[in-house]
Backbone atoms as SQL, in Angstrom:
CREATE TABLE atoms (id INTEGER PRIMARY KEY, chain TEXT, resi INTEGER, resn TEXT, atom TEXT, x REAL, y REAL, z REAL);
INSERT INTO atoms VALUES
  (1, 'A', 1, 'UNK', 'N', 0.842, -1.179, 0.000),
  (2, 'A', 1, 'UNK', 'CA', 0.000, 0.000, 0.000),
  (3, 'A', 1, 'UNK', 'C', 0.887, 1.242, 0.000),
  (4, 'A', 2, 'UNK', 'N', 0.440, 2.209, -1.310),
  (5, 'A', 2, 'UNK', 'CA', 1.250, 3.436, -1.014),
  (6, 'A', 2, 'UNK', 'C', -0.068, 4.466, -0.538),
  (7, 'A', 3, 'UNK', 'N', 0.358, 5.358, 0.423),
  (8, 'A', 3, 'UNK', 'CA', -0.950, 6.322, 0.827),
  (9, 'A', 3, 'UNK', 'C', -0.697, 7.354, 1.530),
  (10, 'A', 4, 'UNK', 'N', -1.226, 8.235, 1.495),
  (11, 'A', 4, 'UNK', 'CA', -0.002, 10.067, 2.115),
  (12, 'A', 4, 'UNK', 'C', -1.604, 10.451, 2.607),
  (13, 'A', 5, 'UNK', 'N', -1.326, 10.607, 4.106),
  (14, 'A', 5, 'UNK', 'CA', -2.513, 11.721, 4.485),
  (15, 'A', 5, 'UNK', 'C', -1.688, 12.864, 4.418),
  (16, 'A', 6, 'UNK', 'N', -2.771, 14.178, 3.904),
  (17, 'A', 6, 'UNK', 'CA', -2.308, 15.738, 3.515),
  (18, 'A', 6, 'UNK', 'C', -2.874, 16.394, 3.857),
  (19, 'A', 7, 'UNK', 'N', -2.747, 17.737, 3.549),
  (20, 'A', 7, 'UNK', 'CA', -3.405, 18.667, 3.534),
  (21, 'A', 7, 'UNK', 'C', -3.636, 19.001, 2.218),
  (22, 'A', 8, 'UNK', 'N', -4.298, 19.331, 1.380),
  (23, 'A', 8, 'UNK', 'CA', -4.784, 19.829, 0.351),
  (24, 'A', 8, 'UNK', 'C', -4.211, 21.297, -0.414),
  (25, 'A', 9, 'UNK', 'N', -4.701, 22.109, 1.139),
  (26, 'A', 9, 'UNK', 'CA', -3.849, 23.304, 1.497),
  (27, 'A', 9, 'UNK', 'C', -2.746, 23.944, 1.628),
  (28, 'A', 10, 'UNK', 'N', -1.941, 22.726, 1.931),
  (29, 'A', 10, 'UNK', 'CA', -0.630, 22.652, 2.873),
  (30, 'A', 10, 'UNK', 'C', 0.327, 23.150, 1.652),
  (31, 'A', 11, 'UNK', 'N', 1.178, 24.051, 1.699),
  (32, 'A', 11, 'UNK', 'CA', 2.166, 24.170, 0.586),
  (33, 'A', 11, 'UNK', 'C', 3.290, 23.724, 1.059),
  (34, 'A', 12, 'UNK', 'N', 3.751, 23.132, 2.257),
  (35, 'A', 12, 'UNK', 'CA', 4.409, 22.433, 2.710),
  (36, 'A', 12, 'UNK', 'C', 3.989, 20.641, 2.080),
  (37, 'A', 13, 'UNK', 'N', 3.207, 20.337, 2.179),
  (38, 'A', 13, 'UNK', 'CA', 2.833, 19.059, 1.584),
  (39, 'A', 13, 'UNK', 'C', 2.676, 18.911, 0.241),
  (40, 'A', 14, 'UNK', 'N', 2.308, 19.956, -0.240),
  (41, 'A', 14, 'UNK', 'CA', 2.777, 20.048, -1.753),
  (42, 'A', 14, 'UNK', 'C', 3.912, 20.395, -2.462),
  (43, 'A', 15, 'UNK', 'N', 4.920, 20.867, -1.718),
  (44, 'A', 15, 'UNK', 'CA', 6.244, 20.989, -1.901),
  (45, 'A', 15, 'UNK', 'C', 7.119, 19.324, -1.751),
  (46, 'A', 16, 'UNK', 'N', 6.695, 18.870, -0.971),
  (47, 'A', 16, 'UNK', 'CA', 7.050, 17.180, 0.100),
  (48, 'A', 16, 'UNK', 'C', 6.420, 16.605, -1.802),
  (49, 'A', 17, 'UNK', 'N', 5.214, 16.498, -1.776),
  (50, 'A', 17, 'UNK', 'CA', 4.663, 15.380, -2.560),
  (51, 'A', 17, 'UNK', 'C', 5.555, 15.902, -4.092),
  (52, 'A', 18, 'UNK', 'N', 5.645, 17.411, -4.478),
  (53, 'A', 18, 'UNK', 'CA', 6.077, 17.531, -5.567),
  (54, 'A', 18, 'UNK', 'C', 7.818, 16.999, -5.786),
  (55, 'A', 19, 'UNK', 'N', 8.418, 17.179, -4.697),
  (56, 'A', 19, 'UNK', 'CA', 9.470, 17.265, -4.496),
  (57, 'A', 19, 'UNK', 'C', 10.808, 15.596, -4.973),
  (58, 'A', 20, 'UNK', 'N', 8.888, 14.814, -4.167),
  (59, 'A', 20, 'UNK', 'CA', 9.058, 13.643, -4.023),
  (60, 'A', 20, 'UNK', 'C', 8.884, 12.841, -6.080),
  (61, 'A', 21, 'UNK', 'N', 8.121, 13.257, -6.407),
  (62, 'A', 21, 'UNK', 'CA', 7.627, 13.255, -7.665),
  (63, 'A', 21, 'UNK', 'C', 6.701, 11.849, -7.151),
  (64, 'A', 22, 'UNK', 'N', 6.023, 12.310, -6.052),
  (65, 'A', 22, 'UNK', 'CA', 4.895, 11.109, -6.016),
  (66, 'A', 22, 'UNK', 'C', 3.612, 11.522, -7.269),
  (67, 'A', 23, 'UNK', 'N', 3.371, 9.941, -7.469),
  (68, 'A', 23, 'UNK', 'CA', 2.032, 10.522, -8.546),
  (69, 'A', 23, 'UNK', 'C', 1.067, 9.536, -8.372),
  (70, 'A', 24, 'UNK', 'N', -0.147, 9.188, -8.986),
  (71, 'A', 24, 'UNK', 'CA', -0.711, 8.347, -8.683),
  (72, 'A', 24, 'UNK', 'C', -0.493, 6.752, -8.558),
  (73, 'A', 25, 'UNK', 'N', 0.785, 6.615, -8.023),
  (74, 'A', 25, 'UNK', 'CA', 0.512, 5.480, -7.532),
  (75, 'A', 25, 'UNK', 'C', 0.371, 5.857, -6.184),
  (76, 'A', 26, 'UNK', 'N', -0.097, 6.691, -5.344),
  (77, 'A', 26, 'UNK', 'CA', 0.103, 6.746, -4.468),
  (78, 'A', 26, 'UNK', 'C', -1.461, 7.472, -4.021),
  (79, 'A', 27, 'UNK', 'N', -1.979, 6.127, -2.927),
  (80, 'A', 27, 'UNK', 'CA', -3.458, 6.681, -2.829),
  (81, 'A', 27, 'UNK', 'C', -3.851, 8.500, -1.781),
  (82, 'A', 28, 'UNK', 'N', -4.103, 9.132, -2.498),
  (83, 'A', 28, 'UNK', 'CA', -4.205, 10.453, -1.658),
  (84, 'A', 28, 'UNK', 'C', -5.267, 10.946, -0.347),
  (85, 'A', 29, 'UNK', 'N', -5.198, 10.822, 0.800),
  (86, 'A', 29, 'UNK', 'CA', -6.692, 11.232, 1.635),
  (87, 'A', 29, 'UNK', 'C', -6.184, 12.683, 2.108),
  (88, 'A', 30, 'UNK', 'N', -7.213, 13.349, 1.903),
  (89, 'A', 30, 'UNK', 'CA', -7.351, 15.116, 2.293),
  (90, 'A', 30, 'UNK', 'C', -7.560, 15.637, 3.341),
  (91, 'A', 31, 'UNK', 'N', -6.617, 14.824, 4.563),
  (92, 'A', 31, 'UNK', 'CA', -7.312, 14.977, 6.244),
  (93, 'A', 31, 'UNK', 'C', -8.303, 15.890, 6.430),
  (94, 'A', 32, 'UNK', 'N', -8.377, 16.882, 6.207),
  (95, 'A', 32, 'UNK', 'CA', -9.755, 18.082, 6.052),
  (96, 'A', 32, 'UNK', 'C', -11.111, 17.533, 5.229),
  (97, 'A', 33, 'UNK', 'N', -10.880, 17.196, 4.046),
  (98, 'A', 33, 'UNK', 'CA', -11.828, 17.037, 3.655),
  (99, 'A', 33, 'UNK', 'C', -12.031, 15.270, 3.433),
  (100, 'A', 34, 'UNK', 'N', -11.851, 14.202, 4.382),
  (101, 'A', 34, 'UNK', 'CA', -12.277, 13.137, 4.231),
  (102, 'A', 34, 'UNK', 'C', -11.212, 12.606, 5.727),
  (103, 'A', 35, 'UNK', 'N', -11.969, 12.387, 6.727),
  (104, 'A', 35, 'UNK', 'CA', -11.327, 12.963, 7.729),
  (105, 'A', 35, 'UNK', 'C', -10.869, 11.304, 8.532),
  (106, 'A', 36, 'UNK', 'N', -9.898, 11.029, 9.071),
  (107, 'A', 36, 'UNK', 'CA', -9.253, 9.942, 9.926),
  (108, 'A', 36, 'UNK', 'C', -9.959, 9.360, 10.018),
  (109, 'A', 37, 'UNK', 'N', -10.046, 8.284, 10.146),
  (110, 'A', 37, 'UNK', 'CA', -10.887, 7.010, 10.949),
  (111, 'A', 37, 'UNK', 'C', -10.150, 6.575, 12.108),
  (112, 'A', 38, 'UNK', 'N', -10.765, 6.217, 13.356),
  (113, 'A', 38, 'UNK', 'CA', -10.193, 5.447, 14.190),
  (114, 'A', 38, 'UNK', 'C', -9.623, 4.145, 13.730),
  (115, 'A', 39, 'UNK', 'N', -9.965, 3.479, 12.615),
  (116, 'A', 39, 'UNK', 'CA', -9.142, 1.836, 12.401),
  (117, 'A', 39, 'UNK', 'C', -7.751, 2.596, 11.698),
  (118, 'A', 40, 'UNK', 'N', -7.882, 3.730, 10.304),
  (119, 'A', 40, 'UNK', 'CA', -6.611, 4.632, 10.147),
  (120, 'A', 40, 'UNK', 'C', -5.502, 5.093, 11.081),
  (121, 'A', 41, 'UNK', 'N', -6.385, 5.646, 12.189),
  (122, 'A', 41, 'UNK', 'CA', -5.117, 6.033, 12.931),
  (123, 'A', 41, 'UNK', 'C', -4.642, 4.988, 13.670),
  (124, 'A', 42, 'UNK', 'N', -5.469, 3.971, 14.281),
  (125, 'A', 42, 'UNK', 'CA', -5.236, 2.492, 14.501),
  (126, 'A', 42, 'UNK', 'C', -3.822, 2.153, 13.902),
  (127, 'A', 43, 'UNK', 'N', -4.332, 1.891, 12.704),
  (128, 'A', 43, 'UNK', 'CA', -2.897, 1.188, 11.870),
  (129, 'A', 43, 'UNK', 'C', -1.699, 2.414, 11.813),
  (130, 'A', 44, 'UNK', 'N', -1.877, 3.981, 11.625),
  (131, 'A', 44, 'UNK', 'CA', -0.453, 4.695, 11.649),
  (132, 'A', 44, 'UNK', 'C', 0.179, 4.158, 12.956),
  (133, 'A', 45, 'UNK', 'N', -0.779, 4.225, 14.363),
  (134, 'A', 45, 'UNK', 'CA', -0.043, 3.635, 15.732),
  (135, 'A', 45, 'UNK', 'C', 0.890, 2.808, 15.796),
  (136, 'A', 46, 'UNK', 'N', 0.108, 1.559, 15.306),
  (137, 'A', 46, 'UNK', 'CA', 0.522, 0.357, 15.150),
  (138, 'A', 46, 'UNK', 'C', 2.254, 0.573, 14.546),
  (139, 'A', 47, 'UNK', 'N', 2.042, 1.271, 13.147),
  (140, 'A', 47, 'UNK', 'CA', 3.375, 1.366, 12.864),
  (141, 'A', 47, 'UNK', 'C', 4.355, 2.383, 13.511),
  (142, 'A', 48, 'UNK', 'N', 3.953, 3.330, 13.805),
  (143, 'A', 48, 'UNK', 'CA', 4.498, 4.343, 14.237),
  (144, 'A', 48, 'UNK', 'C', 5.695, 3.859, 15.668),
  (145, 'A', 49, 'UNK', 'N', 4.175, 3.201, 16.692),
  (146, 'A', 49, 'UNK', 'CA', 4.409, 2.695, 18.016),
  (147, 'A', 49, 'UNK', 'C', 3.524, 3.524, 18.904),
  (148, 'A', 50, 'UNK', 'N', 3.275, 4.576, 18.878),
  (149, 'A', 50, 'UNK', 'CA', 2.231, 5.155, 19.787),
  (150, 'A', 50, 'UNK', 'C', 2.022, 6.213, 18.982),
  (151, 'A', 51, 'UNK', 'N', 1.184, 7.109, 19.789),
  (152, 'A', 51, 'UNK', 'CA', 0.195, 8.354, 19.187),
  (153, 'A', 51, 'UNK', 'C', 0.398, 9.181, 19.423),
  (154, 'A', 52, 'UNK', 'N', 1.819, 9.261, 20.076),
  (155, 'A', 52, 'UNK', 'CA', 2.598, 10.903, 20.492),
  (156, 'A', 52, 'UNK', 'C', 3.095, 11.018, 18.766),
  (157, 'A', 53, 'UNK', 'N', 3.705, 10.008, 18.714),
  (158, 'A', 53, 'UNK', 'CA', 4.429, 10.311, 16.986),
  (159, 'A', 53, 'UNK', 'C', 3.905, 10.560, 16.426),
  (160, 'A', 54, 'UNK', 'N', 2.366, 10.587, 16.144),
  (161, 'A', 54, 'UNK', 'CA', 1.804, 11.448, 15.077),
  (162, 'A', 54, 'UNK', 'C', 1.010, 12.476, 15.144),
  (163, 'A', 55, 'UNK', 'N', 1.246, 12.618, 16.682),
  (164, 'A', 55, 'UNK', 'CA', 1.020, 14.544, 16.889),
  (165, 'A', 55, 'UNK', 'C', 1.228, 15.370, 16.811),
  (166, 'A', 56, 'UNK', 'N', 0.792, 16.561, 16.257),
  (167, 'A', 56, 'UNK', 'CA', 1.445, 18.283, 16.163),
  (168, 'A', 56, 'UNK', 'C', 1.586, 18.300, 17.389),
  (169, 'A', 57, 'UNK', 'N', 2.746, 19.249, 17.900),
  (170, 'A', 57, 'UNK', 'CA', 2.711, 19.950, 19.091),
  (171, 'A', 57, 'UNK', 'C', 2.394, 22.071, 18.319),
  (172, 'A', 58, 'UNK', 'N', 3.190, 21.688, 16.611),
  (173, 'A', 58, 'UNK', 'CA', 3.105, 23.537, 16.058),
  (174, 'A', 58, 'UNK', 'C', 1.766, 23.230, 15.585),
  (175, 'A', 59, 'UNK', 'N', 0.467, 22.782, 15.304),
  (176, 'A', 59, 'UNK', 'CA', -0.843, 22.931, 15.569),
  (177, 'A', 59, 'UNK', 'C', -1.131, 24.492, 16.401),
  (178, 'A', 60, 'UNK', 'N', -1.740, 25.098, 15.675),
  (179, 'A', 60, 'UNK', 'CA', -2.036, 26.697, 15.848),
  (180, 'A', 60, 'UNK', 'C', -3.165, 26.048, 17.779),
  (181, 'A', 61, 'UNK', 'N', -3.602, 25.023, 17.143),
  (182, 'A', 61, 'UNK', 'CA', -5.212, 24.717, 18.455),
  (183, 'A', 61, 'UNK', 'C', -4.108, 24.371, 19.468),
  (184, 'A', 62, 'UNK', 'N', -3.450, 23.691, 19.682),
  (185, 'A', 62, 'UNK', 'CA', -1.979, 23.079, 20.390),
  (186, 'A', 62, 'UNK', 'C', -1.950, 24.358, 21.574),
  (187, 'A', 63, 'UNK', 'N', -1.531, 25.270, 21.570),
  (188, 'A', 63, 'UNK', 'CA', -1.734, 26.638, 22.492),
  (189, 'A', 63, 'UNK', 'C', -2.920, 27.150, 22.806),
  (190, 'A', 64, 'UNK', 'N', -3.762, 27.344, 21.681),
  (191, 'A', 64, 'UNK', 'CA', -4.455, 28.204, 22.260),
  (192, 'A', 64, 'UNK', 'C', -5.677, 27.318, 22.930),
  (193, 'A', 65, 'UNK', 'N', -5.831, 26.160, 23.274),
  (194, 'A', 65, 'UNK', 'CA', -6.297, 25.152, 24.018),
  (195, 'A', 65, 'UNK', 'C', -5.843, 24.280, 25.044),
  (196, 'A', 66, 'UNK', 'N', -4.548, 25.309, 25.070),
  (197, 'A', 66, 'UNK', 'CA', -3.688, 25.027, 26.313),
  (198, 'A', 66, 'UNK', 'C', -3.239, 23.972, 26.695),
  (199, 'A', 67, 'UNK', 'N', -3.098, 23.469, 25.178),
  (200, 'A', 67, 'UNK', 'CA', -2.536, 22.017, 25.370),
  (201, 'A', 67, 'UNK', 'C', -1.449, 21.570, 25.913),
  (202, 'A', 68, 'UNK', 'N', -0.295, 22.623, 25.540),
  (203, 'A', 68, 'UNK', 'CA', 1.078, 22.936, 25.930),
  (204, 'A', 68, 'UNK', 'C', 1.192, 22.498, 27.710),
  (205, 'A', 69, 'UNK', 'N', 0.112, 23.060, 28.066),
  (206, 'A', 69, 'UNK', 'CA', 0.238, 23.082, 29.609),
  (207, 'A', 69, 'UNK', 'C', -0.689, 21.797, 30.371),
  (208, 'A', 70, 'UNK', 'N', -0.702, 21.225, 29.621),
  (209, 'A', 70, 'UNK', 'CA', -1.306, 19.873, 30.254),
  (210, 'A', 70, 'UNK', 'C', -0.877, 18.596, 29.953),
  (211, 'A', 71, 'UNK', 'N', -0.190, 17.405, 30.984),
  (212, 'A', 71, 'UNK', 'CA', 0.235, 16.169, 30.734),
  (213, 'A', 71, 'UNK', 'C', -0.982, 15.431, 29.862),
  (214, 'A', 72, 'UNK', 'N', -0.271, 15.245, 28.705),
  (215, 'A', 72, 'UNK', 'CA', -1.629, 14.351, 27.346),
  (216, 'A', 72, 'UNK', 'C', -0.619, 12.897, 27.606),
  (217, 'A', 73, 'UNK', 'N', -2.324, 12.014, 27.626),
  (218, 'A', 73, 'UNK', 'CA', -1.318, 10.759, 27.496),
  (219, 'A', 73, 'UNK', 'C', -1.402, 10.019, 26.345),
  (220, 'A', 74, 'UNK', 'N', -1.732, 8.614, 26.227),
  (221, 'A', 74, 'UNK', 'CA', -1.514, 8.381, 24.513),
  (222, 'A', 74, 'UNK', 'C', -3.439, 8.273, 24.215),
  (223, 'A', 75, 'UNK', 'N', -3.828, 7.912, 25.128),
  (224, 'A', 75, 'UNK', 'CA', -5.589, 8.088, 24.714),
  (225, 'A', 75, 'UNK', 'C', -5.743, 9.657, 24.131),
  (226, 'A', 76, 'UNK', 'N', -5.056, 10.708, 25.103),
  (227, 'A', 76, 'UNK', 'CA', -5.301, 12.097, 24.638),
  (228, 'A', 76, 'UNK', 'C', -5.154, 12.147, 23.394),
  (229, 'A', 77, 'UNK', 'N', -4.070, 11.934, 23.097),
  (230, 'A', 77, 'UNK', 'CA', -3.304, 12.033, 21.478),
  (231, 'A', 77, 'UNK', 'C', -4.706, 11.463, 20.190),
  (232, 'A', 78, 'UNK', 'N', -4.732, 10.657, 21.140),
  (233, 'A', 78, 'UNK', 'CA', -5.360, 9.806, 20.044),
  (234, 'A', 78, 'UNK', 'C', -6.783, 10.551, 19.876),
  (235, 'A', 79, 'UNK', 'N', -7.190, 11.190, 21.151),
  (236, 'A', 79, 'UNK', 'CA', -8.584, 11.563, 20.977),
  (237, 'A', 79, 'UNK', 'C', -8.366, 12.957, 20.401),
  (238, 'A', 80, 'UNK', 'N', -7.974, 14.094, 20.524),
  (239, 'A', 80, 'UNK', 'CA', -7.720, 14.990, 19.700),
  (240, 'A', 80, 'UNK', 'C', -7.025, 15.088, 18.330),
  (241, 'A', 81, 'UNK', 'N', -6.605, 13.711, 18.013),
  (242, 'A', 81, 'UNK', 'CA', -6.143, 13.762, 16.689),
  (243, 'A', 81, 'UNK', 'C', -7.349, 13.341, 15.799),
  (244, 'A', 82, 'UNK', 'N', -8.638, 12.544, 16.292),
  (245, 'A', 82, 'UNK', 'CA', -9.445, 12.232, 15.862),
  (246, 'A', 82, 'UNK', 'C', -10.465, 13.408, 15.827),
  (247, 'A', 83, 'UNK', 'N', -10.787, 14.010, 17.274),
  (248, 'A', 83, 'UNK', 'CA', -11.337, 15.334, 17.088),
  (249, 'A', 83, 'UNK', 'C', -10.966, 16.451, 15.549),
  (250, 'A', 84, 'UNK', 'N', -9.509, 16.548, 16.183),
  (251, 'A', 84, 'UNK', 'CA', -9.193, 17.865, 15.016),
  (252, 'A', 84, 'UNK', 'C', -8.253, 17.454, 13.954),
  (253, 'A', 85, 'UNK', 'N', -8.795, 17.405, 12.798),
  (254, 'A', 85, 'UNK', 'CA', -7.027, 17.108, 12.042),
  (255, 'A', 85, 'UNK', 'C', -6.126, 18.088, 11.799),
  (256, 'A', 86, 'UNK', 'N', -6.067, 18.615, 11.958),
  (257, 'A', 86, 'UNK', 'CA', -5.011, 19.841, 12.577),
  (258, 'A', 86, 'UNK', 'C', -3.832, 19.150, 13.603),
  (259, 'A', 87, 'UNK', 'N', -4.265, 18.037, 14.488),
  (260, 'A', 87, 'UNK', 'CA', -3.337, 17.523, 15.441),
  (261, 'A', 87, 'UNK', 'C', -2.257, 16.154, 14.663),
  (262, 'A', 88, 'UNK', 'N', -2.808, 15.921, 13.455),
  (263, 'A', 88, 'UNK', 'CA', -1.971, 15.369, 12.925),
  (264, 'A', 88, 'UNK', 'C', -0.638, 15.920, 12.232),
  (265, 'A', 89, 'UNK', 'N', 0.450, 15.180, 12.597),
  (266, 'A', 89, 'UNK', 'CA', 1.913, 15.784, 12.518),
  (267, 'A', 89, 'UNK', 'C', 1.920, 14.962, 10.698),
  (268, 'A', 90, 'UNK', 'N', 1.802, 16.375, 9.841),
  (269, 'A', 90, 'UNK', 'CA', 1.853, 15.825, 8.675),
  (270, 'A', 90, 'UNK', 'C', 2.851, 16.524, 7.718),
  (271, 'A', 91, 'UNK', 'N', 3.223, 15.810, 6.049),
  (272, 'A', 91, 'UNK', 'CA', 2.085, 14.869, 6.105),
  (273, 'A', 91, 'UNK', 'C', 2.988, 13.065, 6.880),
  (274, 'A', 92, 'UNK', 'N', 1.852, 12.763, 6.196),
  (275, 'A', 92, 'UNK', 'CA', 2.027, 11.024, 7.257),
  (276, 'A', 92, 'UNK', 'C', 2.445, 9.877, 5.821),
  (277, 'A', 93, 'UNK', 'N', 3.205, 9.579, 5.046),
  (278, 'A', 93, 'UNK', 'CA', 3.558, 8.664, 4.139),
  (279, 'A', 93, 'UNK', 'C', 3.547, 7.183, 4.824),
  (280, 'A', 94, 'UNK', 'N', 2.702, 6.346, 4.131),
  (281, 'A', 94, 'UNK', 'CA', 2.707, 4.907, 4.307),
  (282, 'A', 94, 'UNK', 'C', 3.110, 4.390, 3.152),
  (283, 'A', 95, 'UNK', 'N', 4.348, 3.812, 3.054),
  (284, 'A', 95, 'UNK', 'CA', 4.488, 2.797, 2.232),
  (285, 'A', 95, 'UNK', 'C', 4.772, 1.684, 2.562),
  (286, 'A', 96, 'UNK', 'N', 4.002, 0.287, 1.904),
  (287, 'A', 96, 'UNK', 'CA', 4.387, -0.632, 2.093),
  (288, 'A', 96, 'UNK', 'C', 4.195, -1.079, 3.760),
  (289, 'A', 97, 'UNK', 'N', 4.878, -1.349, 4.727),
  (290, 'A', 97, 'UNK', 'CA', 5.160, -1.588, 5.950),
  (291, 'A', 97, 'UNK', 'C', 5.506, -0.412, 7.035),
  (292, 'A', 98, 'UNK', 'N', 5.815, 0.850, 6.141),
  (293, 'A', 98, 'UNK', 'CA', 6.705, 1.674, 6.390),
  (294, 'A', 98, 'UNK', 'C', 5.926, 2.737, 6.921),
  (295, 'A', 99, 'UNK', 'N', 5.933, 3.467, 7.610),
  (296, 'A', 99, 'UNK', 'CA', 5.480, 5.154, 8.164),
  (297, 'A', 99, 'UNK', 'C', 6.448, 6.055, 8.398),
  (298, 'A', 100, 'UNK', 'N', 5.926, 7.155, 7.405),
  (299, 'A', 100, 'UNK', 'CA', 7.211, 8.243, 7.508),
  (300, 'A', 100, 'UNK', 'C', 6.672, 9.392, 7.742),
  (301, 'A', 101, 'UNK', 'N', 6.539, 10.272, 9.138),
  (302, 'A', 101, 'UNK', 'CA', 5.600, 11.150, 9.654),
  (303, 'A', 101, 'UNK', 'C', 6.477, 12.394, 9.745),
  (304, 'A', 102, 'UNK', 'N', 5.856, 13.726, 9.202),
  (305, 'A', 102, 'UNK', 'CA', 6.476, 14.476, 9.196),
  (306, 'A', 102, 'UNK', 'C', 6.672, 15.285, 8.254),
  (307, 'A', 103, 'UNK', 'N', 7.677, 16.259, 7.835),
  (308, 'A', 103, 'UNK', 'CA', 7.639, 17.275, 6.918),
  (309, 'A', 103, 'UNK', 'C', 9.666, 17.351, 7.038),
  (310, 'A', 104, 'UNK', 'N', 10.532, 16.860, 8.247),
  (311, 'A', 104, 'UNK', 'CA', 12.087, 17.137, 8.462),
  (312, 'A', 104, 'UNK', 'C', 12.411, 16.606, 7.305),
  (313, 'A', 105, 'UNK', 'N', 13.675, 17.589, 6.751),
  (314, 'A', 105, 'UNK', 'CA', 14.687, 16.817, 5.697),
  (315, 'A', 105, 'UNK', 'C', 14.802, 15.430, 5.613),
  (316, 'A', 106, 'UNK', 'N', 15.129, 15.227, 6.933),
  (317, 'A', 106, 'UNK', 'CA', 15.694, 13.686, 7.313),
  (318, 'A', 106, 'UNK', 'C', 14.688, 12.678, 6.959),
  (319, 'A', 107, 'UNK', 'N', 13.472, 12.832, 6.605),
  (320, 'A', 107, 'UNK', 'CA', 12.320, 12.340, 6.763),
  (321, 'A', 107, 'UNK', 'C', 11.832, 12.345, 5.482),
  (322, 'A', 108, 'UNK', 'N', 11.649, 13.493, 4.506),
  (323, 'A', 108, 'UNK', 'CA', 11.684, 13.699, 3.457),
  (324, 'A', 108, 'UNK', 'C', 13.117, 12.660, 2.446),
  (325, 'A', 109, 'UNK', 'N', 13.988, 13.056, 2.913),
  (326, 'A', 109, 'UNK', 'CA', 15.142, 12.086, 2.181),
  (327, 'A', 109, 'UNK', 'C', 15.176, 10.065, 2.779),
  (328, 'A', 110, 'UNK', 'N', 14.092, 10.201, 3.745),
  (329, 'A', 110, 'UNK', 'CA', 14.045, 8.625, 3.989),
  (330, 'A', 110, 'UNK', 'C', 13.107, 8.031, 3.042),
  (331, 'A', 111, 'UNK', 'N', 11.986, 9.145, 2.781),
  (332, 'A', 111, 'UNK', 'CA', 10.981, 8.633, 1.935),
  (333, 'A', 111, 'UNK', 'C', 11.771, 8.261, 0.166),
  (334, 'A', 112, 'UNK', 'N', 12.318, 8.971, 0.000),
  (335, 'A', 112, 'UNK', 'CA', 13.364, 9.493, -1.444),
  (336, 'A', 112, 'UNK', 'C', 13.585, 7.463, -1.360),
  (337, 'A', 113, 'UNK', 'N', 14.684, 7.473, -0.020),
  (338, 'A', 113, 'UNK', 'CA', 15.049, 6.175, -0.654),
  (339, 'A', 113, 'UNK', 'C', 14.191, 5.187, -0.640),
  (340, 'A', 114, 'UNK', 'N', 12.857, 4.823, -0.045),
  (341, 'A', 114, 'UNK', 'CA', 12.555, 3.573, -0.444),
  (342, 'A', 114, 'UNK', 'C', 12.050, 3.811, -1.590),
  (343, 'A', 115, 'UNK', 'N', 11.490, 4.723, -2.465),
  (344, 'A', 115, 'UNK', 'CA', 10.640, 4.876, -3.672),
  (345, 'A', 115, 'UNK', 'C', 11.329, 4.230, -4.975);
């Protein structure tokens, strides 16, 4: 399975996907406009390992919901990432076995090599 949750919006994720020269082999979901499923974020967990890794902490809602200032544990994560997609640390690349979360160089050039 190839599959990138995005932003639509994001010119950061469209810089990542262009950059990448992903194209349709690669199934696209529009976190905004077709929004997480709990069995979805299920399986990013699963690969990831928990549900801190695929949280924003730079999420604009992240502060001003005072998130900053409160111990979240991994249910939290999980429940505000389902609430808002905004709390997803994107974008999120699945390939194959693989999860590559994020927008860092380092992260961007990991995706480069398995393609």
């Amino acid at each position: 399975m190839k599959k990138v949750y995005h932003l639509a919006t994001c010119s950061t994720c469209k810089r990542i996907i262009k950059e990448l020269g992903i194209g349709e082999e690669f199934e696209y979901q529009d976190i905004k406009s077709q929004q997480i499923t709990p069995e979805q974020l299920e399986e990013m967990k699963n690969m990831a390992g928990n549900y801190e890794a695929l949280f924003s902490r730079v999420a604009m809602k992240y502060r001003s919901m005072g998130l900053n200032e409160m111990p979240l544990t991994e249910e939290d994560y999980k429940k505000y990432i389902l609430e808002e997609y905004t709390f997803l640390k994107r974008p999120v690349f699945v390939i194959d076995n693989q999860i590559f979360i994020g927008n860092s160089k380092k992260n961007v050039a990991a995706i480069a090599a398995v393609l």
